[in-house]
N, CA, C and O atoms as a MOPAC input file, in Angstrom:
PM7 MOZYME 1SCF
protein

 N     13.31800 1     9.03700 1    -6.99100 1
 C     13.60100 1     9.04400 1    -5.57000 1
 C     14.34500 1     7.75800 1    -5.23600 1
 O     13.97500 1     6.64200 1    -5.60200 1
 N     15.48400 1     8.03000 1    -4.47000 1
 C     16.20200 1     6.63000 1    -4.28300 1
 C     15.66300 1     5.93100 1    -2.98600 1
 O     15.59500 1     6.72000 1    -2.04400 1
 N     15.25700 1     4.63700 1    -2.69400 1
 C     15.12000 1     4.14700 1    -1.88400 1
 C     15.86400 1     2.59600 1    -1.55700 1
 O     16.38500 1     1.94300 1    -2.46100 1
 N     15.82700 1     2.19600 1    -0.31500 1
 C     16.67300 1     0.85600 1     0.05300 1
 C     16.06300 1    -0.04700 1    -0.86300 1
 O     14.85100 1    -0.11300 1    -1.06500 1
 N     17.08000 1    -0.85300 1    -1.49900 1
 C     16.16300 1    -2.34400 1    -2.52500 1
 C     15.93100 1    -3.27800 1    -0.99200 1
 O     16.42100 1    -3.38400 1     0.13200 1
 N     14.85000 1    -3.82400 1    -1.83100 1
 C     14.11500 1    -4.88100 1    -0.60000 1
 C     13.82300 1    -6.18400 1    -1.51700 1
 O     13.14100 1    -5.88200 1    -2.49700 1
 N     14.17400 1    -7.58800 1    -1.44700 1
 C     13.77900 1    -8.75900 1    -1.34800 1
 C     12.40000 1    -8.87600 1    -2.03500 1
 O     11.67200 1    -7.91700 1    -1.78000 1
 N     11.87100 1    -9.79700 1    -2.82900 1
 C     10.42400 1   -10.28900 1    -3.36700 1
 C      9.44500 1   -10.26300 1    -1.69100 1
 O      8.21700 1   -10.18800 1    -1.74000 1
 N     10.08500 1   -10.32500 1    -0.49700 1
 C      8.93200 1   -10.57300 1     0.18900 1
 C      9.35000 1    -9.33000 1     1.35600 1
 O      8.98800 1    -9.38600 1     2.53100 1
 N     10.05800 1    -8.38000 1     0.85800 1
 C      9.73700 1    -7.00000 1     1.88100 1
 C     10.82900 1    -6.84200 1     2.78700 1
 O     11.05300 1    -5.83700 1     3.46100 1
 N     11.83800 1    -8.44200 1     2.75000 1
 C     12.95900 1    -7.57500 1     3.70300 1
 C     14.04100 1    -6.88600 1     2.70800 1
 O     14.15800 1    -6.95400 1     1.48400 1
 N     14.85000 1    -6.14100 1     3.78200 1
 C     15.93600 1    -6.06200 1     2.91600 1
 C     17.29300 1    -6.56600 1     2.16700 1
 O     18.19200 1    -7.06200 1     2.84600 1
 N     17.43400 1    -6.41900 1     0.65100 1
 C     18.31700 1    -7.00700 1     0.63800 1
 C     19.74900 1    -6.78800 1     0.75800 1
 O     20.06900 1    -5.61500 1     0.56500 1
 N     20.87900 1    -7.73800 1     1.07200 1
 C     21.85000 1    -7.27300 1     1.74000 1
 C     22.99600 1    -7.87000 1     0.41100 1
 O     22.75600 1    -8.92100 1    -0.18200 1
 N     24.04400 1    -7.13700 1     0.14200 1
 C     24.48200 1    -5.90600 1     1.29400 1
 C     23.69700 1    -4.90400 1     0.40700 1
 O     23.48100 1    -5.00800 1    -0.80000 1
 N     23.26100 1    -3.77700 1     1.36800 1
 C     22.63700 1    -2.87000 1     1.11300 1
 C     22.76100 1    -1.88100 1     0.29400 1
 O     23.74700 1    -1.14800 1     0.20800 1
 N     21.51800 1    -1.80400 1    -0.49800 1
 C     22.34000 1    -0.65100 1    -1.64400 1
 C     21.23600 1     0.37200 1    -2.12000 1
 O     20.33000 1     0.22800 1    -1.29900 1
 N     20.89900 1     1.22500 1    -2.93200 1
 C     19.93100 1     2.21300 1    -2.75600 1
 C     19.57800 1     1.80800 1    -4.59300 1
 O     20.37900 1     1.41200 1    -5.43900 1
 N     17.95100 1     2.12000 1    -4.74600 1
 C     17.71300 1     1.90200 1    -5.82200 1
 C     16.77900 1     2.95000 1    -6.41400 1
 O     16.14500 1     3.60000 1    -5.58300 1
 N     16.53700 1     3.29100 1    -7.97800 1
 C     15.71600 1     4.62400 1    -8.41900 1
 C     14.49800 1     3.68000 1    -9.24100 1
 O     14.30100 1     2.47600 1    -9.07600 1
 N     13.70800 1     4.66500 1   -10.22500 1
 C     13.33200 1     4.00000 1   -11.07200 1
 C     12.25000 1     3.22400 1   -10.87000 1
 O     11.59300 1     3.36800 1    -9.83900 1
 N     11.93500 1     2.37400 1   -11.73500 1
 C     11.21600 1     1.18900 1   -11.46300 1
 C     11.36800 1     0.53000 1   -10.30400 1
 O     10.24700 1     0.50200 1    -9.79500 1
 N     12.25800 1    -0.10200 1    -9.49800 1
 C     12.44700 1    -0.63000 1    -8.35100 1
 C     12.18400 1    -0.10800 1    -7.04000 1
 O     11.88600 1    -0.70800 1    -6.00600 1
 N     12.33100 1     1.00700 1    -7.24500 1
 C     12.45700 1     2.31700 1    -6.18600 1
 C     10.66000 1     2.36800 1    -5.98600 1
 O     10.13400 1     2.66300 1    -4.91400 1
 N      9.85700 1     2.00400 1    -7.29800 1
 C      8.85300 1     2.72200 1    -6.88100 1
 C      7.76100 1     1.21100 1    -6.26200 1
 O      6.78700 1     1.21800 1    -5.51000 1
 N      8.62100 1    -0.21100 1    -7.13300 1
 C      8.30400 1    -1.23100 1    -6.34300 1
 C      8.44000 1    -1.09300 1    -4.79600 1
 O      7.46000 1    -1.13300 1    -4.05100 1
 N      9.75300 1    -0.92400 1    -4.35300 1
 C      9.77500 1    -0.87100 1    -3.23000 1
 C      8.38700 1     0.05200 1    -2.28300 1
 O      7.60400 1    -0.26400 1    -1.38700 1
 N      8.64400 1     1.23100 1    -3.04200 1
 C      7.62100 1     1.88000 1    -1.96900 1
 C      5.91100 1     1.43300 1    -2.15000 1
 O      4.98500 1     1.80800 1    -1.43000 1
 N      5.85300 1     0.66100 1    -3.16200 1
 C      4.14900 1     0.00400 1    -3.15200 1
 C      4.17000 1    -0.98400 1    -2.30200 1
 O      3.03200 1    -1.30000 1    -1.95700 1
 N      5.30600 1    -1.82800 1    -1.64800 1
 C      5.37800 1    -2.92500 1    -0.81000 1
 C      5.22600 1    -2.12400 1     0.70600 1
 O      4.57000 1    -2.37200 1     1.71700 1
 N      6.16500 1    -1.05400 1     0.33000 1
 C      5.85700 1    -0.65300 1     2.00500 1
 C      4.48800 1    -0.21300 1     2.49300 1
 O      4.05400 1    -0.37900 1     3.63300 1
 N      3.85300 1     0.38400 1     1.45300 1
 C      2.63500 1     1.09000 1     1.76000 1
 C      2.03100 1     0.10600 1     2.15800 1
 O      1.83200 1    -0.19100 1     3.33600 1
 N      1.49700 1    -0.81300 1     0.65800 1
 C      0.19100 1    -1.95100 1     1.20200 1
 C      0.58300 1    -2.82100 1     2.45600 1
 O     -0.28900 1    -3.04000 1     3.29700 1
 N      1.87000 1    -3.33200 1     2.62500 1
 C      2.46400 1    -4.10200 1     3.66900 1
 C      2.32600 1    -3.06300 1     5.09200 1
 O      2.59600 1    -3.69300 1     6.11500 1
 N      2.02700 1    -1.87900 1     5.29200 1
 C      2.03700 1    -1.26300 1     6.65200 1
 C      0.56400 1    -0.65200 1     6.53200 1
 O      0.00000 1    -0.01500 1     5.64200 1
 N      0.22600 1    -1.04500 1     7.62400 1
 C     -1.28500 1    -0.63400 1     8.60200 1
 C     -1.14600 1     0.91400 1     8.18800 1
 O      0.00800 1     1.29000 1     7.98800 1
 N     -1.90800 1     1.61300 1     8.07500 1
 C     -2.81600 1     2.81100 1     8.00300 1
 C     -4.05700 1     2.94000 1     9.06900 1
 O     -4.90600 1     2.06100 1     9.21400 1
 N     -4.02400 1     4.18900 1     9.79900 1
 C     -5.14000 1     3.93000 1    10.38200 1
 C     -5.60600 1     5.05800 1    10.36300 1
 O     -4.84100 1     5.83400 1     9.78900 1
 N     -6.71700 1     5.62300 1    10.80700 1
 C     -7.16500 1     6.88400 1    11.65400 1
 C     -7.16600 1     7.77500 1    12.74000 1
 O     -7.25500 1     7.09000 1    13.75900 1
 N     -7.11900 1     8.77100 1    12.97300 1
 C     -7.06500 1     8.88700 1    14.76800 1
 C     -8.48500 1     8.93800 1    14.93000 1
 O     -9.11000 1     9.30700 1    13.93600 1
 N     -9.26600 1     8.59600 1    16.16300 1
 C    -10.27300 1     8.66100 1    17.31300 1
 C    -10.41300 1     9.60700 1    17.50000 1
 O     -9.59600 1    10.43900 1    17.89500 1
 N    -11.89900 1     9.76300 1    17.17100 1
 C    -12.71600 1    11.32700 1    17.89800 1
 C    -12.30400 1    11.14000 1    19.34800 1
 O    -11.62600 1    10.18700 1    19.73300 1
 N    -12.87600 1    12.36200 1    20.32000 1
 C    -12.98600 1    11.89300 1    21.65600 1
 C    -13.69800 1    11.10300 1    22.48500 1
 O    -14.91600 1    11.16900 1    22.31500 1
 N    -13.19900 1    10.15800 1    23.58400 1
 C    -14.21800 1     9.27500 1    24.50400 1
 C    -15.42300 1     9.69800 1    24.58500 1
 O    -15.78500 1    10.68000 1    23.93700 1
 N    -16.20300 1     9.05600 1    25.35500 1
 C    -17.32000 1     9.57100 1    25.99300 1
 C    -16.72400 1    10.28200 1    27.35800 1
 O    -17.33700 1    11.32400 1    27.59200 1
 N    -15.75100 1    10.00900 1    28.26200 1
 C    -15.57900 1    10.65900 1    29.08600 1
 C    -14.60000 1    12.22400 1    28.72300 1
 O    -14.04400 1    12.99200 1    29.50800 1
 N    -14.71000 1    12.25200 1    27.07900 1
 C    -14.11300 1    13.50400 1    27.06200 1
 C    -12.38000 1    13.80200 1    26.45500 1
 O    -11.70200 1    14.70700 1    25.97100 1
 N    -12.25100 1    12.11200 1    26.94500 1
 C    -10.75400 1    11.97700 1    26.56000 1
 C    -10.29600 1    11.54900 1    25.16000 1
 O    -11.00400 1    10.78200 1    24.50800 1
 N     -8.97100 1    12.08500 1    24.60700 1
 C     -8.82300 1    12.20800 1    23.39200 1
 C     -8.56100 1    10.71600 1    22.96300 1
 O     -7.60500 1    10.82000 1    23.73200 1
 N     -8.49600 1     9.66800 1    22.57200 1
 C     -8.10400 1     8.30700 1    22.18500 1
 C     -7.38100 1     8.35700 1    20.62100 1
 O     -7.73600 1     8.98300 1    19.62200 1
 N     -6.21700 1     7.43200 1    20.83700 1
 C     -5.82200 1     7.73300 1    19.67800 1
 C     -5.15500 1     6.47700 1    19.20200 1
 O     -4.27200 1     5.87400 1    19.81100 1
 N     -5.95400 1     5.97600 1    17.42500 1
 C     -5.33700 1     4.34600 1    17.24200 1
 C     -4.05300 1     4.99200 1    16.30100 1
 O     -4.16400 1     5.83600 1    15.41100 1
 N     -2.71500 1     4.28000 1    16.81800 1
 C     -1.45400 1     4.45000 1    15.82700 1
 C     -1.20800 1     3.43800 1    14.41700 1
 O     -1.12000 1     2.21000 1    14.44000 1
 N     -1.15700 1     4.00600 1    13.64300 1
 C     -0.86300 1     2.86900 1    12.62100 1
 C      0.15800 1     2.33800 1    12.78900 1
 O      0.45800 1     2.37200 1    13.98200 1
 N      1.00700 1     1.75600 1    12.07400 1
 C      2.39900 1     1.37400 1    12.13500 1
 C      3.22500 1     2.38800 1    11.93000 1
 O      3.78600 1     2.80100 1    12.94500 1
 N      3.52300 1     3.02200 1    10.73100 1
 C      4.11900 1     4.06600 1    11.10100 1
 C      4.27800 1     4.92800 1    11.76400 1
 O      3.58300 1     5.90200 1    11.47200 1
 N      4.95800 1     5.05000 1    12.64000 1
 C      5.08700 1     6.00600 1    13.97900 1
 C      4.77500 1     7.69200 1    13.35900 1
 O      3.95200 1     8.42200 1    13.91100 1
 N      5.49100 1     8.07300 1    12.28000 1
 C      5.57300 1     9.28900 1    11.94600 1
 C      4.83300 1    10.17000 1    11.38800 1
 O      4.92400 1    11.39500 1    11.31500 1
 N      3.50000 1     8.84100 1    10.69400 1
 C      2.38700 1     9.29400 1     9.82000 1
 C      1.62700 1     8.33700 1     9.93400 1
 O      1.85000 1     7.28300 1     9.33900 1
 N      0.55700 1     8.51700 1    10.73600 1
 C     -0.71400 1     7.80900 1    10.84200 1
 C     -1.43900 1     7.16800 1     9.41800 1
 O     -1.93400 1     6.06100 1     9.20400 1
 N     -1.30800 1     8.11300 1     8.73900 1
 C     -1.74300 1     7.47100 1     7.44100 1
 C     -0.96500 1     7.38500 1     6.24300 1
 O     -1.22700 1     7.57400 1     5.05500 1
 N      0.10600 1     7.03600 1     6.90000 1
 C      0.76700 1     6.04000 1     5.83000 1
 C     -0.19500 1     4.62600 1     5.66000 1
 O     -1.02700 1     4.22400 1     6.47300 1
 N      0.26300 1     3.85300 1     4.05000 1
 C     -0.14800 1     2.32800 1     4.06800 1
 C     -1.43500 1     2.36000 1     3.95600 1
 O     -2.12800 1     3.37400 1     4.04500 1
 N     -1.91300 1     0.95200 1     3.70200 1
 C     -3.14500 1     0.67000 1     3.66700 1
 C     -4.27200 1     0.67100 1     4.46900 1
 O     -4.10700 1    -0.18300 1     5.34000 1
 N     -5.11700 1     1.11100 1     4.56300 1
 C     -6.26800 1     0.85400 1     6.00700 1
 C     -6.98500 1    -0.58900 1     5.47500 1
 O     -7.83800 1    -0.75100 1     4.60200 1
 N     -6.29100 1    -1.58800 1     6.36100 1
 C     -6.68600 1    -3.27800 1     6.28900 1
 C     -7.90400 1    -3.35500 1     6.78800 1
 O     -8.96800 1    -3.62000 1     6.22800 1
 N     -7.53300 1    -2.96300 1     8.48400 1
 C     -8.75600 1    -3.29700 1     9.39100 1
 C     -9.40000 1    -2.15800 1     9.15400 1
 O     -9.16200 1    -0.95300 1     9.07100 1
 N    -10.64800 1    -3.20500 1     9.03700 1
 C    -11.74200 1    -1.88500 1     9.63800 1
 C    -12.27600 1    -1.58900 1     8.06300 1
 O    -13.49700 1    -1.44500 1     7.99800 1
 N    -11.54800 1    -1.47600 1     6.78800 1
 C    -12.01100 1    -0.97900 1     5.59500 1
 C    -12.35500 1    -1.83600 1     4.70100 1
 O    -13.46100 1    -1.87000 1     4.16300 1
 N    -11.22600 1    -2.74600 1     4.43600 1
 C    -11.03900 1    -3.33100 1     3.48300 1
 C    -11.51200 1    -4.76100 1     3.90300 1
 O    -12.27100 1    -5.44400 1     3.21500 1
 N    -10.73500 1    -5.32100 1     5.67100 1
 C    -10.91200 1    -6.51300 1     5.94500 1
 C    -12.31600 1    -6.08800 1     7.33300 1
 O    -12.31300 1    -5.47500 1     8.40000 1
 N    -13.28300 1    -6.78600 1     6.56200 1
 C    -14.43700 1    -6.03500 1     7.35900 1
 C    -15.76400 1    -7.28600 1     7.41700 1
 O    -15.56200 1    -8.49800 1     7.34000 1
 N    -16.76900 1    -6.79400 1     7.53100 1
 C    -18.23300 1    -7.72100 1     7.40300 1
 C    -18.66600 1    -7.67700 1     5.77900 1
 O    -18.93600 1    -8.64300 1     5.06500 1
 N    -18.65700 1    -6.94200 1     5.59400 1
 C    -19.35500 1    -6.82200 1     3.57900 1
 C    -18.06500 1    -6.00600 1     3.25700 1
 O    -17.93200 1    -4.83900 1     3.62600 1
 N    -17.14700 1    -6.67000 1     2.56500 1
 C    -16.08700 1    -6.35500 1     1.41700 1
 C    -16.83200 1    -5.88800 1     0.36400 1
 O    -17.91300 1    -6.33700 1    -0.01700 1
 N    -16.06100 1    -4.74500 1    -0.20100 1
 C    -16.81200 1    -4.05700 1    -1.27500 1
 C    -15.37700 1    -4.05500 1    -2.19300 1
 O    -14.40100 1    -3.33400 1    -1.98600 1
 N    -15.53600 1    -5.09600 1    -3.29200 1
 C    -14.55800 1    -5.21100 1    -4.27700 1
 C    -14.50100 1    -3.68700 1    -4.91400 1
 O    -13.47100 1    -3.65900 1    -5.58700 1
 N    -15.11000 1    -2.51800 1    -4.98200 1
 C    -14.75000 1    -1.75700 1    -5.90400 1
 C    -14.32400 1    -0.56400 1    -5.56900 1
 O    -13.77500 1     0.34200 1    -6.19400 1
 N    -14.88700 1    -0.80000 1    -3.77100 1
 C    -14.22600 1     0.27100 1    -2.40200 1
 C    -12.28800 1     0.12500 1    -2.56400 1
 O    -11.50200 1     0.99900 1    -2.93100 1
 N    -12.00300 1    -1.30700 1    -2.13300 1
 C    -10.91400 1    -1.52200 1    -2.33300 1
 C    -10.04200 1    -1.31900 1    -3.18800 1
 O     -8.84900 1    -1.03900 1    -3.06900 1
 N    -10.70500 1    -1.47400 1    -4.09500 1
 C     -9.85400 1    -0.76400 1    -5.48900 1
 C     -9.79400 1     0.55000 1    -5.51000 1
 O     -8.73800 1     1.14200 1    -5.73400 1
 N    -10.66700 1     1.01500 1    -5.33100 1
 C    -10.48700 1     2.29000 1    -5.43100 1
 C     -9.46900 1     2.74200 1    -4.27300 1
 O     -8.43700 1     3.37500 1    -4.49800 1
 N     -9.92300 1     2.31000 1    -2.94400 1
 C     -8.82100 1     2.47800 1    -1.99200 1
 C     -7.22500 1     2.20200 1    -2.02100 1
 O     -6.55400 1     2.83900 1    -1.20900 1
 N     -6.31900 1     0.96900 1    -3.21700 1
 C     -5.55400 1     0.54300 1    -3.93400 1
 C     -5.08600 1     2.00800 1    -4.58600 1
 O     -4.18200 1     2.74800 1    -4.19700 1
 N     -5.73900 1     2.13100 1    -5.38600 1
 C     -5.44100 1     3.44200 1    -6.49900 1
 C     -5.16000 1     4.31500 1    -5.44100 1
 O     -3.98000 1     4.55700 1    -5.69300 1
 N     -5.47100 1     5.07400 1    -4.24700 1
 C     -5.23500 1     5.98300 1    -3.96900 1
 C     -3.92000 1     5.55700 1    -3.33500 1
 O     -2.97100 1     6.30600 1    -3.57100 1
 N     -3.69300 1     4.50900 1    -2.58600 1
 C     -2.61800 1     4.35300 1    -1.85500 1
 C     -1.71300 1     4.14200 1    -2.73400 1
 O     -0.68000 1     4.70400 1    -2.36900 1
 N     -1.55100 1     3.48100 1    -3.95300 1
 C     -0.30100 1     3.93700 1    -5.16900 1
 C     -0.46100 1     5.22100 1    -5.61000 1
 O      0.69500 1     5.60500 1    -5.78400 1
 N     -1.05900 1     5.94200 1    -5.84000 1
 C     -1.36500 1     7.51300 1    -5.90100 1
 C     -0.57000 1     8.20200 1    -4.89900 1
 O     -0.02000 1     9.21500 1    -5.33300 1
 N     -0.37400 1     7.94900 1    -3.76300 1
 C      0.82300 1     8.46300 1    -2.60700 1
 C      2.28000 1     8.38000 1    -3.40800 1
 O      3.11900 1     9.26900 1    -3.26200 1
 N      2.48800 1     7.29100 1    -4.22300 1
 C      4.03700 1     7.50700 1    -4.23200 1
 C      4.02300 1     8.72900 1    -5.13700 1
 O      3.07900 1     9.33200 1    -5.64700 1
 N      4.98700 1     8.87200 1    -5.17800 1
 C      5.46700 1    10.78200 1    -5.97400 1
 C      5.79200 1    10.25700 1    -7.41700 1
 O      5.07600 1    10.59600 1    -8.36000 1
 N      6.92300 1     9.39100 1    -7.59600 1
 C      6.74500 1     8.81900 1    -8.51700 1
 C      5.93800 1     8.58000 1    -9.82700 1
 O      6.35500 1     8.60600 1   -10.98400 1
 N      4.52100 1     8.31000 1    -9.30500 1
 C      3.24200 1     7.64700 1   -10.28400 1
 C      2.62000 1     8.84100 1   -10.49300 1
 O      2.45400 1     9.67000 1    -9.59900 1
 N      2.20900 1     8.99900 1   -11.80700 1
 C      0.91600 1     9.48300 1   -12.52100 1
 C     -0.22000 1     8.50400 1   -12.07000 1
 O     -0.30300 1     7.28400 1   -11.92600 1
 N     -1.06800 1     9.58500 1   -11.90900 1
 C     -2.74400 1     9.05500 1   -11.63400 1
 C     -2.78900 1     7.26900 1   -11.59600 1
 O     -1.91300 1     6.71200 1   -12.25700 1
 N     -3.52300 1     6.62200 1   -11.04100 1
 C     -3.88900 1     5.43800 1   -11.38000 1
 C     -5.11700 1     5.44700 1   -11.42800 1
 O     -5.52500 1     6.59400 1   -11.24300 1
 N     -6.03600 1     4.62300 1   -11.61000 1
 C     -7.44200 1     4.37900 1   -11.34700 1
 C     -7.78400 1     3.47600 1   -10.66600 1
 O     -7.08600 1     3.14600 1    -9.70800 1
 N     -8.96400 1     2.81600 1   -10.97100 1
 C     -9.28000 1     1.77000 1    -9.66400 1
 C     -9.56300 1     0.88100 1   -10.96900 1
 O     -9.72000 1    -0.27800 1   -10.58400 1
 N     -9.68200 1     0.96400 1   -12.27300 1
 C     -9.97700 1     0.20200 1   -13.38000 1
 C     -8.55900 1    -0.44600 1   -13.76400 1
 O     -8.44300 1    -1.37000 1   -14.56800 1
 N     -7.48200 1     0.17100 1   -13.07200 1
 C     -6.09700 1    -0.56200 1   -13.49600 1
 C     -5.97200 1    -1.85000 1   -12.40200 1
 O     -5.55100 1    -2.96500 1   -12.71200 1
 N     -6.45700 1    -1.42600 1   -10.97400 1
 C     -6.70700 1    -2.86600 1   -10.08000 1
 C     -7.13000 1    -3.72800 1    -9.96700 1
 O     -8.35600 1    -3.81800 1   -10.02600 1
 N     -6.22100 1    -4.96500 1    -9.71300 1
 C     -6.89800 1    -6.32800 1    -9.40000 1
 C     -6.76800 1    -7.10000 1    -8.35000 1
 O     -5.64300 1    -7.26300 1    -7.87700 1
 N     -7.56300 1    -7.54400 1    -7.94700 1
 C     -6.96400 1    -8.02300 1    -5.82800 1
 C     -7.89700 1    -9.40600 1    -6.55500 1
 O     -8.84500 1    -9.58800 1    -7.32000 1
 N     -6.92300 1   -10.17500 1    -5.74900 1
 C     -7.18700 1   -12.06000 1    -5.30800 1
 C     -7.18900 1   -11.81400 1    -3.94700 1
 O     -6.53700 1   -10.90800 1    -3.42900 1
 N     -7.85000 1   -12.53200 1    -3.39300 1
 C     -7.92300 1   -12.82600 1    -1.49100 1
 C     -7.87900 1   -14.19300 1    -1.49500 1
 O     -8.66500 1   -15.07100 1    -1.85200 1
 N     -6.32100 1   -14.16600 1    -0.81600 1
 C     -6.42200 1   -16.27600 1    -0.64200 1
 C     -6.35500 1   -16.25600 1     0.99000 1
 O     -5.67600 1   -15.52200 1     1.70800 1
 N     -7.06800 1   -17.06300 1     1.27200 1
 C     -7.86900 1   -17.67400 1     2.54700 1
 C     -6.47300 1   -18.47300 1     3.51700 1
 O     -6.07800 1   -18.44100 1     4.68200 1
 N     -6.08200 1   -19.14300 1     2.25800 1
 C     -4.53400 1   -20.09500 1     3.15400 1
 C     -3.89100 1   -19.81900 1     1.71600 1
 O     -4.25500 1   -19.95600 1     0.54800 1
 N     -2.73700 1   -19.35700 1     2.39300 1
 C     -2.59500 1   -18.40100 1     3.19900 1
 C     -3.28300 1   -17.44300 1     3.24600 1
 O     -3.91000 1   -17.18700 1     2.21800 1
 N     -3.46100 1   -16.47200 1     4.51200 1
 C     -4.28500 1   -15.08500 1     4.11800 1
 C     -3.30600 1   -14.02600 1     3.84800 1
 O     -2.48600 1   -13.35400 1     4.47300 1
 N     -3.67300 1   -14.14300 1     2.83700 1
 C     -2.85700 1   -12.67600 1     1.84700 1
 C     -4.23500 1   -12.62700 1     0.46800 1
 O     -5.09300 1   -13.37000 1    -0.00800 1
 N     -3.68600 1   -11.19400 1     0.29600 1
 C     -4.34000 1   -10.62700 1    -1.09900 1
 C     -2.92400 1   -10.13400 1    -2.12600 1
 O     -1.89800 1    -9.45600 1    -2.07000 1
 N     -3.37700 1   -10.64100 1    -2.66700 1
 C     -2.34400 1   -10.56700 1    -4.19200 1
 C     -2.94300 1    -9.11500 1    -5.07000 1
 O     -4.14800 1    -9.10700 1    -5.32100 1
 N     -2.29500 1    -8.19700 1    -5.41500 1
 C     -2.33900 1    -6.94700 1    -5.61700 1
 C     -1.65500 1    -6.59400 1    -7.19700 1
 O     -0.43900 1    -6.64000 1    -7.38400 1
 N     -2.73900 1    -6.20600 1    -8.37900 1
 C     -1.94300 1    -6.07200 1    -9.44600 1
 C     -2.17000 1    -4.89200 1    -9.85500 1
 O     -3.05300 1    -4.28200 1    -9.25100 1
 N     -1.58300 1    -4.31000 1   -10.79900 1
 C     -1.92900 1    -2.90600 1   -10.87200 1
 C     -1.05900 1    -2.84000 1   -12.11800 1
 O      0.17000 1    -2.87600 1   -12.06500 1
 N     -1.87900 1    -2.72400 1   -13.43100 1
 C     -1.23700 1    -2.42000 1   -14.64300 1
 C     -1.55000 1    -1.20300 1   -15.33200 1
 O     -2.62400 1    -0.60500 1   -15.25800 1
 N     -0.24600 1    -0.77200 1   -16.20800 1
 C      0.42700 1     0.28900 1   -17.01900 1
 C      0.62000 1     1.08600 1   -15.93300 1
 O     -0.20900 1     1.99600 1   -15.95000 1
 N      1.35800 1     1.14500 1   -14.98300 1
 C      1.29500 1     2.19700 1   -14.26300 1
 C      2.38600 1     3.20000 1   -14.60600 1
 O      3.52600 1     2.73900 1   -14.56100 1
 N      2.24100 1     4.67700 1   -14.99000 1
 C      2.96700 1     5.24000 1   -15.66300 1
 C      3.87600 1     6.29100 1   -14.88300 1
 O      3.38600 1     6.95200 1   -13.96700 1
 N      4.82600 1     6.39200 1   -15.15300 1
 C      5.61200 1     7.19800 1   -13.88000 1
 C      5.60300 1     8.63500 1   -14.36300 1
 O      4.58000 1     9.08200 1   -14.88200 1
 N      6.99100 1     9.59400 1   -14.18100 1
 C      7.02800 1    11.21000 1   -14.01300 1
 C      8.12400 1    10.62800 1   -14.95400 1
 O      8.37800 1    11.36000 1   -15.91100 1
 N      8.63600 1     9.77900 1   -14.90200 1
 C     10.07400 1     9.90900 1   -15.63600 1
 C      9.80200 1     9.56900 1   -17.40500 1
 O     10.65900 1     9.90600 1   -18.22200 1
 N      8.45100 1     8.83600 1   -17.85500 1
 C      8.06200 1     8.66600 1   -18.64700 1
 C      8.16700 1     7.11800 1   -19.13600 1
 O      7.73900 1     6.73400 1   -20.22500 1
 N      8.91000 1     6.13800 1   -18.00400 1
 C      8.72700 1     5.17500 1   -18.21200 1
 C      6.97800 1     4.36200 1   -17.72700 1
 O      5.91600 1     4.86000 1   -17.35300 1
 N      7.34800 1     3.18800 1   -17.93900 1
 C      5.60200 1     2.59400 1   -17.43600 1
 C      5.99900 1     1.15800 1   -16.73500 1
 O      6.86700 1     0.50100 1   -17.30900 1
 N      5.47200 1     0.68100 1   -15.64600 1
 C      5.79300 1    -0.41400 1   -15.38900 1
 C      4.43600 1    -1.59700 1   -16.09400 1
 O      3.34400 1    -1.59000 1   -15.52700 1
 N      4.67100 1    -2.57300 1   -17.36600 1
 C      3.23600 1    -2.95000 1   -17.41900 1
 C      2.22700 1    -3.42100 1   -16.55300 1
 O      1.03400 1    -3.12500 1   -16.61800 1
 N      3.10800 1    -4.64000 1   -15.23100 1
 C      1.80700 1    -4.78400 1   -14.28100 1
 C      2.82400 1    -4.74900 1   -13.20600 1
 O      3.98800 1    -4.78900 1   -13.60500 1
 N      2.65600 1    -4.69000 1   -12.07500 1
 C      2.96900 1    -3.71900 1   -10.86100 1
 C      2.60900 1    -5.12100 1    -9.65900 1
 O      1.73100 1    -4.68100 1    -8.91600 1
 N      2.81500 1    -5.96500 1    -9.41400 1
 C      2.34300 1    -7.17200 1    -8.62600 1
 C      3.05100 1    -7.30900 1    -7.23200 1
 O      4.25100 1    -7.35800 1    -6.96400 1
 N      1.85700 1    -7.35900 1    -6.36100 1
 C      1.97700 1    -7.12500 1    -4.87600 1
 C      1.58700 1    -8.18600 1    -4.00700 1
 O      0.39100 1    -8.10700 1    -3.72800 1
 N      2.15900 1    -9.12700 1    -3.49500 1
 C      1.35700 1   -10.13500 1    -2.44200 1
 C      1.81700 1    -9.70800 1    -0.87300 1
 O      2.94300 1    -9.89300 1    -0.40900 1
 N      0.63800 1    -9.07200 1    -0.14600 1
 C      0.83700 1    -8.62100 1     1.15400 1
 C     -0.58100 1    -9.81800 1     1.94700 1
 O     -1.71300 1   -10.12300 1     1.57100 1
 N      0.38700 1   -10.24300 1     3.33000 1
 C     -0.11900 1   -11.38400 1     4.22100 1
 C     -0.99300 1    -9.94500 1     4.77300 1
 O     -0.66000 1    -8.76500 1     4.67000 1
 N     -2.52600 1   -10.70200 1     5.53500 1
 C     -3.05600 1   -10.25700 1     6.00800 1
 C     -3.80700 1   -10.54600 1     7.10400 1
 O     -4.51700 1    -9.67900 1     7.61200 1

């Protein structure tokens, strides 16, 4: 799948050009973990429908669910991972991952989590060996 190449830290790079492959599938692990995921809201108590938007306008659950899951009161190192695996599991790209291929650092200053994810094996039959993600949080 071709997608825009993007920069080590998520913008794009210019002049603009479209990329497959390995890069293509970098790119789309930056967009995911880097964009909010959320849920929609049961109804109010007064009945009314409430509804939280993630960032992506078009798909609520695109990206990672930060708040609320991951960045919470009791972090569960093995929730997250597992939650990791599924959100690289979205690209089309990747064969299966597990949550045994993930590794998350949480640095405090800055706040970001550093995101690794090795042998990840694609459709095309290549493999990327480790897959490394630093998204601010």
């Amino acid at each position: 799948m071709l997608r825009l190449k993007q920069t080590e830290d998520g913008d794009l790079e210019l002049p603009i050009f479209l990329v497959d492959g390995v890069a293509s599938v970098q790119a789309a692990a930056y967009n995911l973990f880097s964009t909010q995921a959320q849920d929609e809201k049961e109804g109010t108590s007064a009945g009314v429908t409430e509804t939280i938007k993630g960032e992506w306008p078009f798909d609520r659950s695109h990206g990672m669910r930060w708040r609320g899951v991951v960045l919470r009161k009791y972090f569960s190192s093995d929730e997250t991972r597992a939650l990791s695996a599924d959100v690289i599991n979205q690209i089309p790209e990747v064969l299966t991952v597990s949550p045994n291929q993930v590794t998350l650092e949480f640095l405090a200053d800055p706040r970001q989590v550093n995101i690794t994810v090795s042998d990840v094996r694609l459709t095309s039959g290549e493999t990327i060996p480790t897959l490394d993600l630093s998204v601010a949080v």
